[in-house]
Each structure stands twice: as C-alpha cells, then as structure tokens.
N, C-alpha and C positions, 0 to 999 in steps of 0.2 A: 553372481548378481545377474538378474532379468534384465533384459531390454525391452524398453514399449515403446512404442513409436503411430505416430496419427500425422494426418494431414493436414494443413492450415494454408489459408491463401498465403501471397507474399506480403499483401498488406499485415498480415496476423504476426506473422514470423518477424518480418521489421518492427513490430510493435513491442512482442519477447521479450526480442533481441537489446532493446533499449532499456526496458523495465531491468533488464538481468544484468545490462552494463553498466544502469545506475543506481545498482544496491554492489555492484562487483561483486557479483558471481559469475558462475556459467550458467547457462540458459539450463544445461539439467539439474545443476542446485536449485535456481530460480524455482520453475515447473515444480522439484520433488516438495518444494518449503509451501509451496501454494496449495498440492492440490492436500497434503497431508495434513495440511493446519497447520505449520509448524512456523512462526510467527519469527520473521526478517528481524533482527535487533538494529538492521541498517535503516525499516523504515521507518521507526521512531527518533526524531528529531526534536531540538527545542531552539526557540527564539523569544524574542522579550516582546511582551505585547507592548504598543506601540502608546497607547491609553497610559496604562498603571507602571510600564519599565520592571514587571515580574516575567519572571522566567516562565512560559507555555513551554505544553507541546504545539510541534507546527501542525498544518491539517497533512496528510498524506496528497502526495502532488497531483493526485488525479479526485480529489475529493475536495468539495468549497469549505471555508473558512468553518468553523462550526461557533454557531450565533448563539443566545440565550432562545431566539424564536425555534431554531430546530432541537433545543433541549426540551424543549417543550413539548413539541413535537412527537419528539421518543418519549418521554416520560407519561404520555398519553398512552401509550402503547404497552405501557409496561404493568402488569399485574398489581 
C-alpha cells in the first residue's frame, strides 16, 4: 500500500481531525472516503421534521437546512 502525504495549515488539520472524529474514523479513512467518492453511511442521518412528525433525512452538519426555495433552486439547474 502507498503512502501520500501534503501539507495543511493547523487550522486545516484541526478541522479533519474533527470531521474524521465525528463520522469515527481515522483521519486516512476520513481523507481516502472523501477524495475517492466513496460516500460515509455515517453521514446520513434522520430526524422527524418538526412540521409533519415524518421521518427526514437531517442536512449534513456543515450544510443549511434544505427548504422547498433551494429545491427550486436546483431544479432550475437541472436539464
């Protein structure tokens, strides 16, 4: 197996470091799931919308709530 290795400030690496402790990985699972594509099953989540009391997906923690105006949004964008 290869080793690759880059540089990142401290603010970067703390930042990782957090993302990769709160899906529990390690930081080179983290890194290899990200840059491959290879889609986390940790950071799908659901909770009950607060409106209707049905089960959602949550947004991802670094990502706003997603509205009917930003479905729109996309859906403009889409062929």
């Amino acid at each position: 197996m290869k080793t690759i290795s880059f540089k990142v400030s401290d603010e970067d690496a703390r930042h990782i470091r957090r993302l990769a402790r709160r899906e529990r990985l390690t930081v080179s699972e983290f890194l290899r799931r990200r840059s491959i594509g290879e889609p986390s099953q940790r950071m799908v989540k659901k909770t009950r919308c607060a409106h209707t009391g049905a089960e959602i997906f949550a947004p991802l923690p670094d990502e706003p709530p997603l509205t009917t105006e930003r479905v729109r949004e996309m859906l403009t964008e889409f062929p």
